[in-house]
C-alpha positions as CSV (number, residue, x, y, z in Angstrom):
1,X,0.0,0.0,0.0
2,X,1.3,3.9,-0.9
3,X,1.8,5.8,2.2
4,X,0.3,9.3,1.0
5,X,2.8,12.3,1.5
6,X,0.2,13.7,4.2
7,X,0.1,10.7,5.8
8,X,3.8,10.7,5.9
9,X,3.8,14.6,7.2
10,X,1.6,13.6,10.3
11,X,3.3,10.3,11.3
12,X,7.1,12.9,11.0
13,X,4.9,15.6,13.2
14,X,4.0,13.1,15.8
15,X,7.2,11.5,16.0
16,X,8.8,14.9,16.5
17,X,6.1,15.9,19.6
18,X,6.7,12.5,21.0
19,X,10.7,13.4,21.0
20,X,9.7,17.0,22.0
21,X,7.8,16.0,25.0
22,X,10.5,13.6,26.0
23,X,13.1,16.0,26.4
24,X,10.8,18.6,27.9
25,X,9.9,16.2,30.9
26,X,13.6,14.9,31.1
27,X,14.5,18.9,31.2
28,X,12.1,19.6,33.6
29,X,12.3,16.8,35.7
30,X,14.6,18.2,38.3
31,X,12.9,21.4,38.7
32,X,9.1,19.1,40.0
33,X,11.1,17.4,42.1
34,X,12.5,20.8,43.7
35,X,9.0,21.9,43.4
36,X,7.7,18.5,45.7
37,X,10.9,19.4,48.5
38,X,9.9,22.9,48.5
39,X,6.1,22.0,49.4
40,X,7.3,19.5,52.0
41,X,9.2,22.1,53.6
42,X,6.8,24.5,53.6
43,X,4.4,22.0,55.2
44,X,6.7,21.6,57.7
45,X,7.3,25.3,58.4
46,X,10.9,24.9,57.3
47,X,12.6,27.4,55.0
48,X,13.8,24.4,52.7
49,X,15.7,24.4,49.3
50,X,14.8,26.7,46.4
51,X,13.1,24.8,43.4
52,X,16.4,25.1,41.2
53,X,17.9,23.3,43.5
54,X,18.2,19.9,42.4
55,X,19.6,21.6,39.2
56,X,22.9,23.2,41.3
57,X,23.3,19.6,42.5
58,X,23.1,17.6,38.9
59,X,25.9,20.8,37.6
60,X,27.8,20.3,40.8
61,X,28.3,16.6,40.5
62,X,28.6,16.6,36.8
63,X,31.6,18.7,36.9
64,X,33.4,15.8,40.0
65,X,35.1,12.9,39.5
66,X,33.3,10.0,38.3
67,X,34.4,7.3,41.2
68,X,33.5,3.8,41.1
69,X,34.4,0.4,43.0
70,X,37.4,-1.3,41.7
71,X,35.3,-4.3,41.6
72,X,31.9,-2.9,39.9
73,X,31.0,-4.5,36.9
74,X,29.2,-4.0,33.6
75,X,26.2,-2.9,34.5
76,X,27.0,-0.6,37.1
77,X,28.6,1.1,34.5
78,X,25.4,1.3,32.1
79,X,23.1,1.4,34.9
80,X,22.4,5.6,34.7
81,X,22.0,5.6,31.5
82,X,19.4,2.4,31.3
83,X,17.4,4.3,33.8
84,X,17.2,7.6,31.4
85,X,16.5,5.7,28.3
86,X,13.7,2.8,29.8
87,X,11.4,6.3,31.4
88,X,12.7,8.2,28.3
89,X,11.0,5.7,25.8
90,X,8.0,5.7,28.1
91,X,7.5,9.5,28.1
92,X,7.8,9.3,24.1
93,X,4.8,7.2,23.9
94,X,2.0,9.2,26.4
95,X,-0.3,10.9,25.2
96,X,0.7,13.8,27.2
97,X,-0.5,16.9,25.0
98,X,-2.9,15.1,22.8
99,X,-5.6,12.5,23.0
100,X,-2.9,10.1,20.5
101,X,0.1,8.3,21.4
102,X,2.4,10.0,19.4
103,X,4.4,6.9,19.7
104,X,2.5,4.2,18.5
105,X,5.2,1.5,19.1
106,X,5.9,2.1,22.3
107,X,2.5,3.4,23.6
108,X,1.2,0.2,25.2
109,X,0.7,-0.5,28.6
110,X,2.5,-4.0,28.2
111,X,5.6,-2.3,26.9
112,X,5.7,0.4,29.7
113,X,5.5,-2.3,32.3
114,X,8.2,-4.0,30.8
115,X,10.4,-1.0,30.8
116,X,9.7,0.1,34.3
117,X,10.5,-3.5,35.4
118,X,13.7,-2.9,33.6
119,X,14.0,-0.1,35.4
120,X,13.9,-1.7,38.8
121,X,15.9,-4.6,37.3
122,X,19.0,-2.8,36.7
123,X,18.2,-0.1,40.2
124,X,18.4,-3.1,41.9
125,X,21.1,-5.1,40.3
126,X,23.8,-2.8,40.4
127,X,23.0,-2.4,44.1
128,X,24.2,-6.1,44.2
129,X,27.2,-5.7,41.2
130,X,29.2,-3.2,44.0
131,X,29.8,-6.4,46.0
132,X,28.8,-3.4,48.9
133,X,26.6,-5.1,52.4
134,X,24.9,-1.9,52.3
135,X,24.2,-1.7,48.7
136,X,23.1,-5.0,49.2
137,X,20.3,-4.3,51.4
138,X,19.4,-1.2,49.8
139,X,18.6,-3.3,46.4
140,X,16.8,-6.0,48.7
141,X,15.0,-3.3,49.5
142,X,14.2,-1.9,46.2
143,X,13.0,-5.4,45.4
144,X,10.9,-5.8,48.1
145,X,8.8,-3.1,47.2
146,X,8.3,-3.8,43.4
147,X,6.9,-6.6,44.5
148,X,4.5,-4.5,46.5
149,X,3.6,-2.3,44.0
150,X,4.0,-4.0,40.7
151,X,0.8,-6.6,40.3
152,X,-1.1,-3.6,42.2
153,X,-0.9,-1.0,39.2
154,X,-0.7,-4.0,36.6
155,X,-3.8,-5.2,37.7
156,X,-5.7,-1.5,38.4
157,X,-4.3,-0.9,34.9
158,X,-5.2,-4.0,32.9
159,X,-8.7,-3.6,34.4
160,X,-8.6,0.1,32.7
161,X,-8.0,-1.8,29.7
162,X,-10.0,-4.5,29.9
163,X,-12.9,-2.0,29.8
164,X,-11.8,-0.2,27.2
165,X,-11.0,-3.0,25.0
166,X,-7.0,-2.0,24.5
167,X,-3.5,-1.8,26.0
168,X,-2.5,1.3,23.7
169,X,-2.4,4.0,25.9
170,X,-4.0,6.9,23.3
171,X,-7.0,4.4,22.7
172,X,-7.1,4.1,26.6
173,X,-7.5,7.7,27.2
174,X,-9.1,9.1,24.0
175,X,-12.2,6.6,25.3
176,X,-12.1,7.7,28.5
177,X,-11.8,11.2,27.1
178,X,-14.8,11.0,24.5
179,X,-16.9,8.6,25.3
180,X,-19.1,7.2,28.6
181,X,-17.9,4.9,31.3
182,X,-19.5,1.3,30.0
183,X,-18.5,-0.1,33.7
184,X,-18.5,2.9,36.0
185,X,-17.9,1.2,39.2
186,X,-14.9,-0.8,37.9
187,X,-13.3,2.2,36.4
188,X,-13.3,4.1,39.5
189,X,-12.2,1.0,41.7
190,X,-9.6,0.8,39.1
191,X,-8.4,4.7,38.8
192,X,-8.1,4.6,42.6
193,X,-6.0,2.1,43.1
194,X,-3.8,3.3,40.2
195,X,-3.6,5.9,42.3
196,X,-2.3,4.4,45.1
197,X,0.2,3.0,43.0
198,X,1.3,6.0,41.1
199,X,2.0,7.7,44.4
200,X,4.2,4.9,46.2
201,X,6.1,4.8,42.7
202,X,6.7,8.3,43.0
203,X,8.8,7.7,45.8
204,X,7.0,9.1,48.9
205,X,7.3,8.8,53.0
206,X,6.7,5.9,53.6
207,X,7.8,4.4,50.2
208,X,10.1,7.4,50.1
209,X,14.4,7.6,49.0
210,X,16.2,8.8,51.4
211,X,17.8,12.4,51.8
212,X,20.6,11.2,53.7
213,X,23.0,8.5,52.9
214,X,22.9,7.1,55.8
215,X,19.7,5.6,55.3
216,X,19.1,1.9,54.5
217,X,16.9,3.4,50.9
218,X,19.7,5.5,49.7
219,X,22.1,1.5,49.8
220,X,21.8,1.3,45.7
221,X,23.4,5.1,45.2
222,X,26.0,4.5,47.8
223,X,28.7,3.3,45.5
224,X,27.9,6.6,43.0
225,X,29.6,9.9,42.7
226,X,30.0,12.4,39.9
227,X,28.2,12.4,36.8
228,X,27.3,8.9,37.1
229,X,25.3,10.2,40.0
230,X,23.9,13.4,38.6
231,X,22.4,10.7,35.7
232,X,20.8,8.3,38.8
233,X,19.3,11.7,40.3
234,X,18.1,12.7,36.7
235,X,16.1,9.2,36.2
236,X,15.2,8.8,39.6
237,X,13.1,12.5,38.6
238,X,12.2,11.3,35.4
239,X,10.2,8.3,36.7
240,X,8.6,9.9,39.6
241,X,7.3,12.7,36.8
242,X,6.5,10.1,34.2
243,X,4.7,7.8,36.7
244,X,2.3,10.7,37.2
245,X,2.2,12.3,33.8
246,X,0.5,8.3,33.3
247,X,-2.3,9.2,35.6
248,X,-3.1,12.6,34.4
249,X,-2.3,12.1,30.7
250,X,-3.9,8.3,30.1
251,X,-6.3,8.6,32.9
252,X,-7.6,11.5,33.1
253,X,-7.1,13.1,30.1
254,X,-9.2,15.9,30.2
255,X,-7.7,18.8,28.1
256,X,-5.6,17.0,25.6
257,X,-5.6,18.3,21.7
258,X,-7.8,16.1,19.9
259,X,-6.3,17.3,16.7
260,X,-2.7,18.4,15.7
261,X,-2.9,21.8,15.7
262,X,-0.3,24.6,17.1
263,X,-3.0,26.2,19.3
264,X,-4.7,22.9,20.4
265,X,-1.1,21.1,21.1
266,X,-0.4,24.4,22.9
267,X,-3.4,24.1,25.0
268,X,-2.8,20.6,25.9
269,X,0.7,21.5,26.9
270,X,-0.4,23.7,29.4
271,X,-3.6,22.5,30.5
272,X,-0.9,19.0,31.3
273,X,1.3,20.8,33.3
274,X,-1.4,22.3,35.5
275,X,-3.1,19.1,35.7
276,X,0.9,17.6,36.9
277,X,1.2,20.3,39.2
278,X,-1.8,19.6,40.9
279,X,-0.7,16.0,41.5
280,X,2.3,17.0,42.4
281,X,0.9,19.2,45.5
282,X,-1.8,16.7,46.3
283,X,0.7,13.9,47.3
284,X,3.1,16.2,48.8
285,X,0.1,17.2,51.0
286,X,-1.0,13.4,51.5
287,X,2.9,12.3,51.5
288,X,2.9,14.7,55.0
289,X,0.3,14.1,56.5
290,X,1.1,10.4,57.8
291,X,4.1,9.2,59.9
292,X,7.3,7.6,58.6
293,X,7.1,4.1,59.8
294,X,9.0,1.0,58.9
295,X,9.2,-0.5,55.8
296,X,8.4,-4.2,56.9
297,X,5.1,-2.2,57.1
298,X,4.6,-1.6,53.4
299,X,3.1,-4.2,52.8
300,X,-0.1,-3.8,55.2
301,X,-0.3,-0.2,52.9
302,X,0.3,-1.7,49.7
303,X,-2.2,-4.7,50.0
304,X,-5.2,-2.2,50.6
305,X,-4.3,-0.8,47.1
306,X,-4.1,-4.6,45.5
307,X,-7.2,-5.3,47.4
308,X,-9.2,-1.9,45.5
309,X,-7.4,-3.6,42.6
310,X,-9.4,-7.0,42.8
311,X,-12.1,-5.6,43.4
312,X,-11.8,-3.3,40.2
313,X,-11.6,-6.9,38.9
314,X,-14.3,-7.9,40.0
315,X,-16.6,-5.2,39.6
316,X,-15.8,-5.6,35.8
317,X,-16.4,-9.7,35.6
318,X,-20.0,-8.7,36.9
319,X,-20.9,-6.0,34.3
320,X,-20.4,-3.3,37.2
């Protein structure tokens, strides 16, 4: 079959916003996650860091030495970088700014898990490649908690797409966009307990990393200085933004362009942001108004979110 030169245009246009939007989360990244410290200390009537912040630390470290164990291995060498590309790839395929996936190949929710598993895989390994007790236990630790919170949002997820009849996220949230809920009750079972998820994967108290690196949390970034850092710090960022640009882009898409036009792609830009922002304060707000307690706890937490999970499950087996 001829591929028409319009057709051609749009698929070159899309590719470009789903680069664009890529570099603009990875650019921006740093200054949400100065954003979410600045709330926290305001919440705690502390002066706290400025927003640009977390930039001054990624130059600072960028311009060290980069210092690694004599005994590291492969992939603590690639290890930054896999965490950059595997959220990178993901932010390419959202349907952040308009109701499409301007991805197509990697805009399914099968793929995404995948690469957030990959994610963890290599957080977690190089944790273990150091040869370091402490790094040990802080990758034990990692794992422990992605098998928390894994099977919760895969489950609260496939529901979402069980309903909707696909795993590509831009046919996920165009129908929830455009048309009416066929099982109501399911899909807000199902949006709550992704958002359960979405907030332990963005990292907060009690599922938080630590600030200090004398914390059991910070074990896998122990063995990390100098750029090789500044890169962990960057995906680290990256996910937690990505993790809730899925919530507000594919979930509640409200405000997307449902054409590719400047004005309506401009519109969708901002109205995404505001709509990030907004989940950004909400689980700072939430992420201080509980205790720290220990993490052999987590799992009481995290199986009330599989539980609204299964029962997202079930409300869609009975038509609900």
């Amino acid at each position: 079959m001829m591929t028409l030169p319009s057709e051609v245009a749009t698929s070159a246009g899309m590719f470009c916003l789903a680069v664009l939007q890529a570099v603009l989360l990875l650019l921006l990244a740093p200054l949400f996650s100065g954003i979410s410290r600045m709330i926290r200390a305001r919440i705690q009537s502390r002066r706290g860091p400025g927003i640009l912040q977390d930039y001054r630390d990624i130059a600072k470290l960028m311009k060290r030495q980069n210092v690694l164990p004599d005994n590291a291995g492969f992939v603590s060498n690639v290890m930054p970088y896999v965490l950059i590309a595997s959220v990178a790839v993901i932010a390419m395929s959202l349907p952040l700014f308009t109701l499409a996936s301007p991805f197509g190949a990697g805009g399914d929710l099968i793929t995404a898990i995948y690469l957030f598993a990959l994610f963890r895989f290599f957080f977690s390994i190089a944790g273990l490649d150091s040869n370091s007790t402490f790094s040990g236990l802080g990758a034990s630790r990692e794992v422990t908690l992605g098998v928390l919170v894994e099977p919760m949002l895969m489950l609260a997820l496939l529901v979402v797409a069980l309903i909707v009849g696909s795993t590509n996220f831009g046919v996920i949230g165009a129908t929830l966009a455009t048309q009416p809920w066929s099982y109501p009750v399911a899909t807000i079972m199902a949006l709550i307990a992704s958002a359960f998820a979405v907030f332990i994967e963005m990292g907060k108290i009690p599922f938080d990393l630590a600030e200090a690196e004398q914390e059991l949390q910070e074990g896998p970034l122990t063995e990390y200085s100098g750029p090789a850092l500044a890169l962990i710090k960057i995906g680290l960022s990256l996910k937690s933004m990505v993790v809730a640009a899925i919530f507000v882009s594919v979930l509640f898409p409200f405000g997307a362009a449902a054409e590719l036009s400047l004005s309506a792609v401009i519109f969708g830009v901002v109205f995404f942001f505001v709509k990030l922002l907004i989940a950004y304060v909400i689980a700072c707000v939430i992420e201080n108004s509980v205790a720290r307690t220990r993490f052999m706890l987590a799992g009481r937490f995290t199986a009330v979110g599989f539980g609204i999970s299964v029962l997202a499950f079930v409300f869609y087996l009975t038509g609900l």
